[in-house]
N, C-alpha and C positions, 0 to 999 in steps of 0.2 A: 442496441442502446438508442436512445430516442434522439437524445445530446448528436451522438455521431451519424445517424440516418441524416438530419436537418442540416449538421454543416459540412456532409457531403452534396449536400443537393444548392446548397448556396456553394460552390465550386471552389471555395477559399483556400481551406487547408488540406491537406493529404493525410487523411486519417485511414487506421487501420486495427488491425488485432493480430498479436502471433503469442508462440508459447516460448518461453523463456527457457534456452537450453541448457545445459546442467555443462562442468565441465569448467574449464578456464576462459575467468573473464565473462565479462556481461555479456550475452548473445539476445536476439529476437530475432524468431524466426516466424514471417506471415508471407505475405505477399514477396515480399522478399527479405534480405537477411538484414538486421541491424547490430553490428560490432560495436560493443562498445559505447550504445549512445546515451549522449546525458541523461539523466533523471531529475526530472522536477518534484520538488519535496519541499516543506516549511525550512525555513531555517534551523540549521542544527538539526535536521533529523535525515539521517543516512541510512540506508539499507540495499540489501542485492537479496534479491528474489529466489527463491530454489527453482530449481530445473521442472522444468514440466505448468506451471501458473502462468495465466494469460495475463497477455499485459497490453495495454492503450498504447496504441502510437500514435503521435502529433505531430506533422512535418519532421520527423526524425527524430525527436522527443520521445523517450518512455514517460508518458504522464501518469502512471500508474498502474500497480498489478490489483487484478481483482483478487477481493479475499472473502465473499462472501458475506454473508448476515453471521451476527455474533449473537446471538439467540440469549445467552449468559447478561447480554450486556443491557441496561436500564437508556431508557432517553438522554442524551448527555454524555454519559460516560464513555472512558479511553482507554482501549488496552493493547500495549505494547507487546508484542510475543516475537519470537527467536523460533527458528526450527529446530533449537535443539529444547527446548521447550522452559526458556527462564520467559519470565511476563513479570510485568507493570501493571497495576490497574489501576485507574483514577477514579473512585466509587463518587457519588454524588453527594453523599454526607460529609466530603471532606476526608475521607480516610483514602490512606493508598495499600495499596496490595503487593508486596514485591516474594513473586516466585512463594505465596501462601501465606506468609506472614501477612497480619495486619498492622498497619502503624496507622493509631487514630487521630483524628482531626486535632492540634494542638489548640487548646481554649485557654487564654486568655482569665487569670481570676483566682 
């Protein structure tokens, strides 16, 4: 990653990568192991990663698991997914998607 090549060479932070171990409790395992450490996320949105997904560390920080391109998904839009496979999607027209259902944009008239 470009972001973390640049501010390992500015000496600042302690950045890294490891894969997120399956099992009890949050694990990252890179460079060395991280038990347990916080995760940075929007307000109100909590999640724990499946076993095996790489994940950013920041000074001891999980900043995030990579989840790849969502090829499905248009400019803008947001989709929530679970590994056991319920999803959200926040389509751009205003409609949301929960787990196939559509519920359309509420208008007004």
């Amino acid at each position: 990653m470009w972001l973390t090549a640049q501010l390992k060479k500015a000496g600042g932070l302690r950045l890294g990568r490891g894969l997120v171990q399956a099992g009890e409790g949050f694990r990252v395992q890179g460079e060395r192991e991280f038990s347990a450490p916080e995760q940075v996320a929007p307000y109100g949105v909590s999640s724990r990663a499946a076993g095996g997904k790489e994940a950013v560390m920041v000074d001891g920080l999980c900043a995030g698991v990579l989840s790849g391109s969502d090829s499905r998904l248009q400019a803008g839009e947001v989709r929530l997914y679970s590994a056991g496979g319920a999803e959200i999607l926040l389509k751009n027209n205003g409609d949301v998607v929960i787990n196939g259902q559509v519920f359309p944009k509420y208008l007004e008239g």
